[in-house]
N, C-alpha and C positions, 0 to 999 in steps of 0.2 A: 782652531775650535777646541774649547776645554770639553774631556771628553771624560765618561763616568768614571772610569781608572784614575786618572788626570787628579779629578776631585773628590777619591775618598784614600789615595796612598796615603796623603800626608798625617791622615789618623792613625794615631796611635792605637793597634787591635787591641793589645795585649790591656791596654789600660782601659778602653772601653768596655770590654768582656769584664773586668772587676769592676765596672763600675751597674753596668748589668745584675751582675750577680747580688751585687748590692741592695739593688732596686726590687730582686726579686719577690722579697716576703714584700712589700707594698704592692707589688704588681697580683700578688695572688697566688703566689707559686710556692710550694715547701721546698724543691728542691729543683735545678736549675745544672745544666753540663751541656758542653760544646764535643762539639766532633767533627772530625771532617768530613769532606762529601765524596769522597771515593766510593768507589760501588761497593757491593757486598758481598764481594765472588763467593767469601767462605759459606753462604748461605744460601747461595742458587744450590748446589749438591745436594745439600738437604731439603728444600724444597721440593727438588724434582724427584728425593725419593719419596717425601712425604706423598706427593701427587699420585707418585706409583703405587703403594701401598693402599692408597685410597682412604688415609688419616683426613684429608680436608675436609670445613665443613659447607665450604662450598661460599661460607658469607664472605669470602677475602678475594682481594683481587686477580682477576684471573690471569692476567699477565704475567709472569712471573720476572723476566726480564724490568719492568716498571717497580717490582717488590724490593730487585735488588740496587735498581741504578736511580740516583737522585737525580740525575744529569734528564733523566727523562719526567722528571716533575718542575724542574724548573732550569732552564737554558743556563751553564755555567754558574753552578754552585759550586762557591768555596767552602762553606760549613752547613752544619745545621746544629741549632740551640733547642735541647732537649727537654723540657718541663716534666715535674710529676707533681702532682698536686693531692695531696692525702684527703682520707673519706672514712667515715665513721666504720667503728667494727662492732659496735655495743649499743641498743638499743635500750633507750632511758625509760622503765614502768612497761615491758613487754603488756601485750594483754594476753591472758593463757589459753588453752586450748583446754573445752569443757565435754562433758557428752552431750551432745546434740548439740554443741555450738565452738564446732572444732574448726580450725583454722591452718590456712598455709603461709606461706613466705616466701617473699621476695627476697633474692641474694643482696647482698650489700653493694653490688653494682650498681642497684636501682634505686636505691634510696635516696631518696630530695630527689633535686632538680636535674633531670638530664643532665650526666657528666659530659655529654657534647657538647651544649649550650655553656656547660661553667667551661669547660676548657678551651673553645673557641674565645669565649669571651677575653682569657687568659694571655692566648697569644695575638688575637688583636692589641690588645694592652702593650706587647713588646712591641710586635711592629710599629705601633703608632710611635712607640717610647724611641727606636731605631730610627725610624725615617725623619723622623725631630733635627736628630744628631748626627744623619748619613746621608748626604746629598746622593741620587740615585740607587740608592738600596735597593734591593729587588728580594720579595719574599714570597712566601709559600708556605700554607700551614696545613696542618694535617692532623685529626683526633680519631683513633680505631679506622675509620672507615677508607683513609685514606691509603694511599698507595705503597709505602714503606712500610715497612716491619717496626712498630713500636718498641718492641721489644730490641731488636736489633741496635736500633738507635740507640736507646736509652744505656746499654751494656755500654759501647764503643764511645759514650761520653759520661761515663762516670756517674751515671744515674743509681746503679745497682747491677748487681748479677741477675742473670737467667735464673732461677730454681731449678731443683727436681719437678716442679708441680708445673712448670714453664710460665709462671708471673718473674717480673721483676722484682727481687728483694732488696730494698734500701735500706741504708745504715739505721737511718732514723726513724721510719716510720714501715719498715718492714713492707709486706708485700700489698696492703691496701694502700695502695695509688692507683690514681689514672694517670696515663699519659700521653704527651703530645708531642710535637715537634714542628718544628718553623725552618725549613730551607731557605740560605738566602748565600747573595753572590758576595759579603761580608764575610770578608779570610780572618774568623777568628781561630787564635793560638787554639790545636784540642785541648782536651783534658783526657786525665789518666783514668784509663779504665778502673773501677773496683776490684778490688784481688779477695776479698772475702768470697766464699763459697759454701755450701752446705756439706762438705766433706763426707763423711759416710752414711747421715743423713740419710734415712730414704721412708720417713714417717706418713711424707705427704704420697708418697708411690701405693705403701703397705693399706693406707686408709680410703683410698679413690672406693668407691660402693662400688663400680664398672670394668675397675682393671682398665678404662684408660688413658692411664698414663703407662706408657706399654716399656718405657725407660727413662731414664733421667733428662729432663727436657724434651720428650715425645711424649706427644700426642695423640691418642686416632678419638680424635674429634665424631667420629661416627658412632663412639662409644660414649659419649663425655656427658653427665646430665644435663650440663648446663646449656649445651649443643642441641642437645634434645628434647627441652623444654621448649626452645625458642622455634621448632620443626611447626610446619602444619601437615595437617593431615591424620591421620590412624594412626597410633605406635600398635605396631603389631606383636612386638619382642615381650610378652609375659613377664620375663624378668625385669626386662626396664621399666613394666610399669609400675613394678612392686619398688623398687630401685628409685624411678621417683619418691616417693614419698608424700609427704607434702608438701615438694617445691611444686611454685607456683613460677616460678622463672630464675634460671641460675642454678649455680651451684658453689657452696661457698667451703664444700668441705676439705680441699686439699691448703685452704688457704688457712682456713682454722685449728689444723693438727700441727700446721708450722711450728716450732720452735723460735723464730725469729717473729714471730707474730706475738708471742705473747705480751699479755699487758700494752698492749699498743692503740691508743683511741684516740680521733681526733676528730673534735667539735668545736673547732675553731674556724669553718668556714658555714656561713647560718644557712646557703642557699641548698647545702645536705644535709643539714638537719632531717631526719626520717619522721615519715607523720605514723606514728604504729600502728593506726586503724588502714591503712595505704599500704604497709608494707607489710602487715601480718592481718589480713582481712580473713573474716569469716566466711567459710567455702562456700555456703549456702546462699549467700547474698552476693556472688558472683554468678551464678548457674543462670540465670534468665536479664540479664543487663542487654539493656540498646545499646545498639555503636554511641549514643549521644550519653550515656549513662556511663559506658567504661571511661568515654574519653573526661568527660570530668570527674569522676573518681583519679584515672592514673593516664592522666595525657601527659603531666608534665614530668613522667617518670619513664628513666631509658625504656622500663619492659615493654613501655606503649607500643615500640616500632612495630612490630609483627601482630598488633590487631588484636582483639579480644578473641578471635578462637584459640589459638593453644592456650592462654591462658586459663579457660573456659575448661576445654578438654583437661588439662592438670588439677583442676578443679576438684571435673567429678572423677578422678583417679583416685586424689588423696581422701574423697569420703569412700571411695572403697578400703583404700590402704588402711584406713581408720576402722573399719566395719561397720558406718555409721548408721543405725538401722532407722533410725528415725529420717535419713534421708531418702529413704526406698523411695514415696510418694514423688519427689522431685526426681528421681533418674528415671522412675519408669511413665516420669510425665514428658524428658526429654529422648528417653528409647521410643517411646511410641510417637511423636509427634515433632521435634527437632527436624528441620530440614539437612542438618548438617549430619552427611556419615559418620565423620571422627567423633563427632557428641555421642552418638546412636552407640555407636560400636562400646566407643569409653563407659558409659553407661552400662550397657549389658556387661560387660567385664568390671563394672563393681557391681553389680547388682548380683554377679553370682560369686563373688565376694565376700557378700557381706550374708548372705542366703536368706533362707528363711520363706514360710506361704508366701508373703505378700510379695519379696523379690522372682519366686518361681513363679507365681500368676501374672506378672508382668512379663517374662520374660516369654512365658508363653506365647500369649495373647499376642507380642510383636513377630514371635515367629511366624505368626501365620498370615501376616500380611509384610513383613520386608522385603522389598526386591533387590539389595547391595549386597553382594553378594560375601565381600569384609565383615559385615555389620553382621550376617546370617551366621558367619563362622563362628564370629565373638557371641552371638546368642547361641549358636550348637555349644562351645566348651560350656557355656556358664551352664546352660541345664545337664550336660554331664559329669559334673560335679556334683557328687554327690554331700561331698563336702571343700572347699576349694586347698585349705592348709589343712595345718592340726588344727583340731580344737582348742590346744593349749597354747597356740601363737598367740601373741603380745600384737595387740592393735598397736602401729606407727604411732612413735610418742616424738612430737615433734619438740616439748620440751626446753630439752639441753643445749637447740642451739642457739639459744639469744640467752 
């Protein structure tokens, strides 16, 4: 009986892998690297210290044994073929940010179409392209959410280096890529790791708002704003809320101070094209949206995963970050009446923010009937504030970064 081994020895890997690689820019791909499937021993250590230190952010697989071994993604894997696929860093006719019609921003993670959707689509394209060409191929794909370490992968097949900033940096297109990978029981030839690195480099360390990036390639994700946008709930930490800013999901700052980033854009794939009213929305015309409302404004965008309240809550952070007075009306219409604590609380903590009668008469009036007991603390600081900064602090000028 001819048997799966039987009938894919007699292929040539080495010439199939170039011929792959070939295919790659029709298939959707900027950049394309093979690895083996050995486990990741050098990376369970640091995982289980990361886990110890309590850096996680909790959204990764909690296995850690499954992070490290491909053998437990898919029974007898010989390689895995690494994809990154570049994604715009420049937004074409920004719209600006005005008084009384100030606005936040989505990281360039989320801009276009769900990078899951284009990167799945991507490695469906190869497997379909493999099983064409490889009787019994067996495969297994994986984007962010899956099991392996993306990053891991991508290093170990010639994708790019790890950064300081912990993105992968690739020759061509620097550190705006996504990426993916395809397990499969297909023994292609590896490739060479990249030997470039960021050398003394530590611009994207120096620049983090949070300090977390606590070392070159670490993390504490408990710190990260971009970790912290995506939370539900209250942000209690004062400084992280000032520290937001006006993100609205993400965070794009250590990617942008890069050196190897610069001059780098690409608008060569139309399904991430960014819609600028999507990706840099007016804060005020977020605050009161139905579920059916956000989801056609930004369903078909990553940020959607995690629901319209933190997006919500970020919201009315950055009209306070802002000190937008003209907003008082709408936060002390969702302090006093919002069902959601985290809205209540966020509200009261820009509302003594931005100060002023009409914020202190609102804040009042909720004091005397909330029963949350988070929500009551955030209304106690705001009316203790006699004034919240200097008077001479710079309202969050969100500006500079597009």
């Amino acid at each position: 009986m001819e048997t799966e081994t039987t009938r894919t020895d007699v292929i040539n890997w080495a010439l199939l892998k170039e011929e792959l690689r070939n295919e790659a820019s029709r298939l959707g791909v900027d950049r394309i690297g093979f690895a083996s499937a050995e486990p990741f021993e050098e990376l369970k250590t640091i995982l289980v210290q990361h886990r110890q230190k309590g850096y996680e952010s909790g959204f990764e697989e909690p296995d850690l044994d499954k992070r490290v071994n491909p053998a437990l993604s898919l029974e007898a894997p010989r390689s895995i073929v690494s994809i990154a696929v570049a994604y715009p860093s420049k937004l074409k006719s920004p719209p600006r940010s005005e008084p009384g019609a100030y606005r936040g921003m989505l990281s360039r993670s989320a801009w276009g179409l769900d990078y899951h959707h284009v990167l799945r689509s991507r490695l469906e394209r190869i497997e379909a392209w493999l099983k064409e060409r490889v009787p019994g191929a067996r495969t297994v794909s994986m984007v962010d959410t899956g099991a392996l370490v993306d990053r891991a992968v991508a290093e170990r097949a010639g994708i790019g280096w790890v950064g300081k900033n912990c993105s992968v940096i690739t020759p061509d297109w620097g550190s705006w890529v996504y990426l993916g990978e395809l397990v499969t029981n297909i023994p292609f030839p590896p490739d060479v790791p990249v030997t470039e690195s960021c050398g003394d480099c530590t611009i994207c360390i120096d620049a983090c708002p949070t300090g977390a990036l606590v070392g070159p390639g670490q993390l504490n994700a408990q710190r990260c704003i971009s970790f912290v946008t995506q939370t539900k709930g209250l942000i209690e930490d004062d400084e992280m809320k000032r520290k937001i800013g006006n993100r609205l999901y993400g965070c794009d700052t250590c990617q942008i101070v890069c050196p190897k980033n610069k001059g780098i854009h690409a608008d060569h794939h139309p399904e991430m094209t960014p819609d600028p009213e999507q990706v840099k929305p007016l804060l005020k015309s977020l605050l009161f949206l139905s579920n059916r409302e956000f989801k056609e404004r930004f369903g078909s965008s990553a940020a959607s995963w995690r629901g319209k309240k933190p997006i919500q809550r970020n919201a009315v952070l950055a009209l306070g970050n802002f000190r937008d007075a003209s907003s008082v009306p709408e936060l002390a219409q969702l302090l006093q009446r919002d069902e959601r604590p985290e809205i209540r609380g966020s509200a009261a903590w820009s509302l003594g923010r931005i100060g002023g009668p009409a914020a202190q008469v609102a804040l009042e009036e909720a004091s005397r009937h909330e029963q949350d007991e988070a929500v009551l603390r955030e209304i106690g600081k705001a009316l203790a504030r006699e004034r919240v900064e200097g008077a001479g602090e710079a309202a969050y000028d969100d500006n500079h970064r597009i």
